[in-house]
C-alpha positions in Angstrom: 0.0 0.0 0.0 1.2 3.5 -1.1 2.7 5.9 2.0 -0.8 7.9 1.4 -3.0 4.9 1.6 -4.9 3.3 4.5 -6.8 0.6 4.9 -10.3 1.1 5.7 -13.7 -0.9 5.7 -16.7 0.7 3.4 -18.7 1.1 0.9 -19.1 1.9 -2.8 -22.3 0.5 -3.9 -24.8 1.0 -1.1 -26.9 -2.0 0.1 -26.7 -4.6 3.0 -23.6 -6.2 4.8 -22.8 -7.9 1.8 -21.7 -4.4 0.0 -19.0 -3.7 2.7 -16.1 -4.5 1.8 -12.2 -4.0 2.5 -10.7 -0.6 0.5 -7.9 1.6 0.3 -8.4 5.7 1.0 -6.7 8.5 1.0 -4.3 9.5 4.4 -5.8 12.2 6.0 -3.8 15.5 6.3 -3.7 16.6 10.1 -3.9 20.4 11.2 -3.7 22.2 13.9 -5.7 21.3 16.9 -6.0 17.9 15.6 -4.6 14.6 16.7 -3.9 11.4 14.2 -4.9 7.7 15.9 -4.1 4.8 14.9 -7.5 2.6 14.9 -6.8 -1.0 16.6 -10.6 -1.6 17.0 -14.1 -0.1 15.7 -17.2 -0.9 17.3 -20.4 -1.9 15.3 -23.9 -0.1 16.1 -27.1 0.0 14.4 -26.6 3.8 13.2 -23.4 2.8 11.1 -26.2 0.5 8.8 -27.4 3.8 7.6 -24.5 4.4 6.3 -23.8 1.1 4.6 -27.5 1.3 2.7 -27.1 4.9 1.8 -29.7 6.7 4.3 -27.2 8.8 5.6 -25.7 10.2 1.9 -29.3 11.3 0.6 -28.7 14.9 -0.9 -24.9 14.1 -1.1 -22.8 14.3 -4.0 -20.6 11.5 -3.9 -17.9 11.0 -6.7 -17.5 8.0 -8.9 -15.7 5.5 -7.2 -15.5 7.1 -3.8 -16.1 4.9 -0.8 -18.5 5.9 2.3 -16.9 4.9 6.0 -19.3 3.7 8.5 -18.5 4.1 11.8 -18.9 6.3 15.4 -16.4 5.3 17.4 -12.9 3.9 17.9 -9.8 2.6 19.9 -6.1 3.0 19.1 -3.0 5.2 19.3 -1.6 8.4 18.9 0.8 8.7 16.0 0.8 12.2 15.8 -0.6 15.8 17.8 -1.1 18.6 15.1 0.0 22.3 15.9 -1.4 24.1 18.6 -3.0 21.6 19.7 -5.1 21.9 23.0 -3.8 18.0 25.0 -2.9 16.6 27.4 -1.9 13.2 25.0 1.2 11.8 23.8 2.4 10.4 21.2 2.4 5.9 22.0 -0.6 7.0 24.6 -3.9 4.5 24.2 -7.0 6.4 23.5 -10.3 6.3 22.1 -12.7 8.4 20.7 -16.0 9.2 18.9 -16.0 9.8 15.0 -19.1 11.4 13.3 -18.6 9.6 9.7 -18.9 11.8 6.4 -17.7 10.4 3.1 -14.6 8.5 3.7 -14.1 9.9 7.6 -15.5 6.9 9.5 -14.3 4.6 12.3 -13.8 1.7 9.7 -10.1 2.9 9.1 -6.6 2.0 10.2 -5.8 5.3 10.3 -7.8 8.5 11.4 -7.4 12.2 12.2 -9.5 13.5 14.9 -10.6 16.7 16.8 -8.7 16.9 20.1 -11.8 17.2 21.8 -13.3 14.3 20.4 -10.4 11.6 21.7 -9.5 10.5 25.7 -7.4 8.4 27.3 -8.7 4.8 27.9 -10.2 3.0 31.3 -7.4 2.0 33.0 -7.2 -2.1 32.6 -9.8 -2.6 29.7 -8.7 -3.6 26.2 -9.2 -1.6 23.2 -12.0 -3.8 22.1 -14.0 -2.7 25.4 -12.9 1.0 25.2 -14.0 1.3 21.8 -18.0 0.4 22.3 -17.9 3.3 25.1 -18.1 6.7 23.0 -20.6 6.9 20.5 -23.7 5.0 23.2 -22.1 6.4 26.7 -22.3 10.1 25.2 -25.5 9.2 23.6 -26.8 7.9 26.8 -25.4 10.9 28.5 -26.9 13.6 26.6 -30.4 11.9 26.7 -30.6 12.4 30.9 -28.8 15.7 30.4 -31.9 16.8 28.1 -34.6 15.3 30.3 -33.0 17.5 33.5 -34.5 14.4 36.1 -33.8 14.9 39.6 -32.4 12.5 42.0 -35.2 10.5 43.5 -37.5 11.2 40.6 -38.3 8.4 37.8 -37.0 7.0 34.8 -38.1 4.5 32.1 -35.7 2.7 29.5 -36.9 0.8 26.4 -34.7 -1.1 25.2 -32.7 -1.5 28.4 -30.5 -4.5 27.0 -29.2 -2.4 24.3 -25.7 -0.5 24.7 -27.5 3.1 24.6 -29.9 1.4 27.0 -27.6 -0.2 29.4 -25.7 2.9 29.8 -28.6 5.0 30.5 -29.7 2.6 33.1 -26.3 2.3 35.0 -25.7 6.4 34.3 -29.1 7.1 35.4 -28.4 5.3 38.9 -25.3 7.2 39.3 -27.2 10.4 38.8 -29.8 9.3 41.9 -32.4 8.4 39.5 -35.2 5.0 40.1 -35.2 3.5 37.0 -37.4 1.2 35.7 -36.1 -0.7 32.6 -37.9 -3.1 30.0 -36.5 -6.5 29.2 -36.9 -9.9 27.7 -37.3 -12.8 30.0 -33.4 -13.9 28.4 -32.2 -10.7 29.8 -34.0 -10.1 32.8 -30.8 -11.2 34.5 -28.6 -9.0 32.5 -31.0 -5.8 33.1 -31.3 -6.3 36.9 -27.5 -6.5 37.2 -26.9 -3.0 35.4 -29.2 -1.6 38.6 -32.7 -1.5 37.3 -34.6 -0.7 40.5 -37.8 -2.3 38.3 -37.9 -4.6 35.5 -40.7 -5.0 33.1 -41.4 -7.5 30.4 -40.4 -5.3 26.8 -43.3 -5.4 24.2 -45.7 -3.3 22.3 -47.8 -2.9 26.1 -44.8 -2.1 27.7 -46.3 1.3 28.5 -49.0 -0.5 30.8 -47.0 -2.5 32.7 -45.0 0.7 33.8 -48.1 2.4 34.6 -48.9 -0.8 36.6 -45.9 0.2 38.8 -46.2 4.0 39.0 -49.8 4.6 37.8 -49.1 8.5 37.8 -46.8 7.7 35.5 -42.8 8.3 35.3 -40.8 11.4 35.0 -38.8 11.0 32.0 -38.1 8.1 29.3 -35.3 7.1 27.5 -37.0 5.4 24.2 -33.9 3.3 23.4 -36.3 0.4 21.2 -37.5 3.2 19.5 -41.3 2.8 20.6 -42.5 5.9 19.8 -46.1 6.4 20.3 -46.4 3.3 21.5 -44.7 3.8 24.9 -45.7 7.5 25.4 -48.4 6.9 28.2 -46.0 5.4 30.7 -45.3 9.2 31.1 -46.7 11.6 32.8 -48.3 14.7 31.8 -44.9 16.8 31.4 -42.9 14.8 31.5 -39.7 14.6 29.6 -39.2 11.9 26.5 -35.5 11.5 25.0 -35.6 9.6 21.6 -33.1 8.4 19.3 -34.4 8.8 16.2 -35.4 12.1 16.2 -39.0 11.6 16.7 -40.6 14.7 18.4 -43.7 13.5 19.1 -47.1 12.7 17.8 -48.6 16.5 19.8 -50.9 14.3 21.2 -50.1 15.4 24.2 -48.1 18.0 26.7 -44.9 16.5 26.9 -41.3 17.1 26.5 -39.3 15.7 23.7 -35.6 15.7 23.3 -34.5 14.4 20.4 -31.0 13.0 20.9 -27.9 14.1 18.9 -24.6 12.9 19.8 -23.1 14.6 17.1 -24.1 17.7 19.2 -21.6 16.3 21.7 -18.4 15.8 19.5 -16.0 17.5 21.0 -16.9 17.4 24.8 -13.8 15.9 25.7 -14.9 16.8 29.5 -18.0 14.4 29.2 -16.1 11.8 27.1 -13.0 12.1 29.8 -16.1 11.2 32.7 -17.2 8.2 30.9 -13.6 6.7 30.9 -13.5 7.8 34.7 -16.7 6.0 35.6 -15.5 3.2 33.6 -13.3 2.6 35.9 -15.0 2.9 39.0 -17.4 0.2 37.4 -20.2 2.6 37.4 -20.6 1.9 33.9 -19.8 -1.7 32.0 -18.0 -2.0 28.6 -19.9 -5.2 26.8 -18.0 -6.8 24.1 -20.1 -9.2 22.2 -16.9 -10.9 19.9 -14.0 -9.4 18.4 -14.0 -10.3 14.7 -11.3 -9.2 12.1 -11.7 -5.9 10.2 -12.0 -8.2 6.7 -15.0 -9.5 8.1 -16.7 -6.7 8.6 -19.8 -7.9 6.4 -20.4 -11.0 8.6 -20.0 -8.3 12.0 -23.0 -6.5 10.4 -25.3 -10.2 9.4 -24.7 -11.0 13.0 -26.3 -7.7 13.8 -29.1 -7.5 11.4 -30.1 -11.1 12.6 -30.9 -9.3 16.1 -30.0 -10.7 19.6 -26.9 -9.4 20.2 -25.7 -8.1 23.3 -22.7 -6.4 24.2 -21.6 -4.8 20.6 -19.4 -6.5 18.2 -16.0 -5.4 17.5 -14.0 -4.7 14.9 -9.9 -5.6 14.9 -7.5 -3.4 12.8 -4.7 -3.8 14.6 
């Protein structure tokens, strides 16, 4: 491979995990206040699909040949610290990071150039596997009980509370004083009461009863991590505060508060990203790796995810 080539994972005909495959893009030129990583592992989630099937290039010129990068977040090295460059990182140091993909700028690459504020330091004793599926959900799951503004002692519901964005909104909602009620399979029942639900109710389309079953005024807030929608909406109370992940705002049916999640809006909070690893390693939060698979395989990483039943995300190895 030429000195300006890297090895990367993408696209160039959209469709399922069959149309990823292994290419070669340009080496990213690094400026100031930026910091070049070498990428060891790449975590799979369900947003980097959309990327892979073309959802997220609608109204973008793309040019012939050109290969789309999926990918949020990463774990790897520091090869190099651009001018004037706000760090405390070293060159050699282990870090990871969150990566919002455009064009060929994804997480699917051996080698990637970063804002500073967008890379950390690892947890302390986890592998790069584990540090790369905290990022893109931890921030996500952080910025959804940052928007809802809950108070400790008051009420939360999570749909979808064996997911990553779930989990972590579960175990970070405890941490913030919260009661949380969380949704689950009878498989994962086990798995959801050990991440600190204070309740656990069977998941399904009548979800929203069962919670009212338990707090028939309804909760304070919900963190709609299965994507619900409409469906789940009268487990809340009238103002109450609803944080989706799809940008759904609602159906006006009724007087509550919707907080569509971005995590793009949190790219470059190093200071949140920096707490994650610190709670990390204070075990307030749990880094699941479902199975490290090699970067080459990156079509059968995404079958395994499109099949469903996965828990803990899958990983991919570029080192």
């Amino acid at each position: 491979m030429p000195d300006n080539g890297v090895r990367a994972v993408g696209v160039v005909e959209y469709g399922g995990p069959e149309a990823l495959r292994e290419v070669e893009v340009p080496r990213e030129p690094l400026g100031a206040g930026q910091i070049r990583v070498k990428v060891t592992a790449a975590t799979v989630n369900a947003t980097d699909t959309y990327v892979v099937n073309g959802s997220r290039a609608r109204g973008r010129d793309r040019s012939a040949g050109a290969a789309d990068i999926p990918g949020m977040d990463i774990a790897g090295e520091v090869l190099e610290i651009g001018p004037d460059t706000d760090t405390d990182l070293m060159t050699g140091e282990k870090v990871m990071a969150i990566v919002l993909p455009t064009g060929e700028h994804g997480a699917y690459r051996s080698d990637l150039v970063l804002p500073a504020g967008s890379v950390v330091r690892v947890p302390k004793g986890f592998s790069d596997a584990q540090a790369a599926t905290l990022p893109m959900n931890g921030l996500t799951a952080r910025r959804a009980l940052d928007l809802m503004d809950l108070q400790p002692g008051q009420v939360v519901a999570v749909t979808g509370a064996a997911g990553c964005f779930g989990g972590y909104v579960v175990q970070l909602a405890k941490a913030d004083g919260l009661v949380v009620v969380a949704d689950s399979s009878e498989q994962d029942e086990d798995l959801v009461r050990s991440l600190g639900a204070d309740h656990v109710v069977r998941r399904g389309d009548d979800v929203a009863d069962r919670i009212r079953e338990l707090f028939p005024d309804g909760v304070d807030g919900l963190a709609d991590g299965a994507v619900q929608d409409e469906k789940v909406l009268s487990a809340v109370k009238d103002d109450g505060a609803v944080a989706t992940v799809r940008f759904w705002e609602g159906d006006g049916s009724r007087s509550l508060r919707f907080h569509p999640v971005r995590v793009g809006d949190l790219l470059e909070r190093r200071d949140l990203l920096d707490r994650l690893r610190e709670q990390a390693e204070q075990g307030v939060v749990t880094l699941r790796v479902a199975d490290v698979v090699p970067a080459a395989r990156a079509s059968e990483a995404h079958e395994r995810l499109h099949a469903g039943g996965v828990r803990g995300r899958l990983v991919l190895d570029f080192a």
